[in-house]
C-alpha positions as CSV (number, residue, x, y, z in Angstrom):
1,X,-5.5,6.5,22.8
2,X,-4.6,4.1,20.3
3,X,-1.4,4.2,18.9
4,X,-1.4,4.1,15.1
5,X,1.4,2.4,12.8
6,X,2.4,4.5,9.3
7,X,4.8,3.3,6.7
8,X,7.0,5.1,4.1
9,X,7.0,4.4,0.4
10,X,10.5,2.7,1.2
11,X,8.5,0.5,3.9
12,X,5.5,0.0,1.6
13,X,7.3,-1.0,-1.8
14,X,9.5,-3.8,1.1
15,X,6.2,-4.9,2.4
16,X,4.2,-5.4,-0.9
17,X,7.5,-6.7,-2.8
18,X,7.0,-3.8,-5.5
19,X,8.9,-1.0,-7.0
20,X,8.8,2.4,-5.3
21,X,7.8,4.0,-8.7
22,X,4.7,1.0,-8.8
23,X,3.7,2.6,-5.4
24,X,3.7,6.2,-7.0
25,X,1.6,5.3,-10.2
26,X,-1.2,3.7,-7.3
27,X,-1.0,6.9,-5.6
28,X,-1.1,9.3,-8.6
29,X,-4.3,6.9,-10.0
30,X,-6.2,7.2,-6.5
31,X,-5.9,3.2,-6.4
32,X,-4.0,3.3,-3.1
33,X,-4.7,5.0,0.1
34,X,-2.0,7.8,1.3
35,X,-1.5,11.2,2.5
36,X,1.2,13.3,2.3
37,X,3.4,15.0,5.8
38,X,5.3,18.1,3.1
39,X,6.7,16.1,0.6
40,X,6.9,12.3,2.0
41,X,3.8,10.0,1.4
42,X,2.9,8.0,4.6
43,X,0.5,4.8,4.4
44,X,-2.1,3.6,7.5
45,X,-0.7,0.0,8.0
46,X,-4.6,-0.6,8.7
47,X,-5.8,1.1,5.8
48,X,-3.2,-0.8,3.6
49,X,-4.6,-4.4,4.9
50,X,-8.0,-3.1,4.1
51,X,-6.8,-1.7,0.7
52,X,-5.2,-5.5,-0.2
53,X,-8.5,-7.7,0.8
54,X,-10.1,-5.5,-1.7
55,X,-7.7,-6.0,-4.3
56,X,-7.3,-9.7,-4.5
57,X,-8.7,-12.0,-6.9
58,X,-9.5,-15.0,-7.0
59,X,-6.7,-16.7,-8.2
60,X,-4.7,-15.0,-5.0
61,X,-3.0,-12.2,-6.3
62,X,-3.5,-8.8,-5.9
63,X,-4.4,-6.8,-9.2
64,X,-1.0,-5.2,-9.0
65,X,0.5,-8.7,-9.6
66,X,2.0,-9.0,-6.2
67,X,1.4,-12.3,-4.1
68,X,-0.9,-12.2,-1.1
69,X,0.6,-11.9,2.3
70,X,-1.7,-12.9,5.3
């Protein structure tokens, strides 16, 4: 079985170089791709890559303004 890798919002805001409450609006808009565990969001590492190479432009930003990491 193949192990799968989740993030927190902590993680995820660290990762993307944006606010927690930036992450929160995404979620609350459907524009990023969570689920919630009771209270706490978690975030597919997987499903996060996908989610950026479909929010880039051209000019190599992602539409939330944050740099792209490879």
């Amino acid at each position: 079985m193949k192990q799968h890798k989740y993030l927190t919002v902590d993680e995820l805001a660290d990762l993307l170089q944006i606010h927690k409450s930036t992450i929160y609006r995404l979620l609350r808009e459907g524009k990023l791709p969570g689920f919630r565990i009771g209270s706490d969001w978690r975030f597919s590492v997987e499903e996060v890559k996908r989610w950026l190479r479909g929010q880039t432009n051209s000019g190599g930003e992602t539409q939330t303004g944050t740099p792209r990491s490879e």
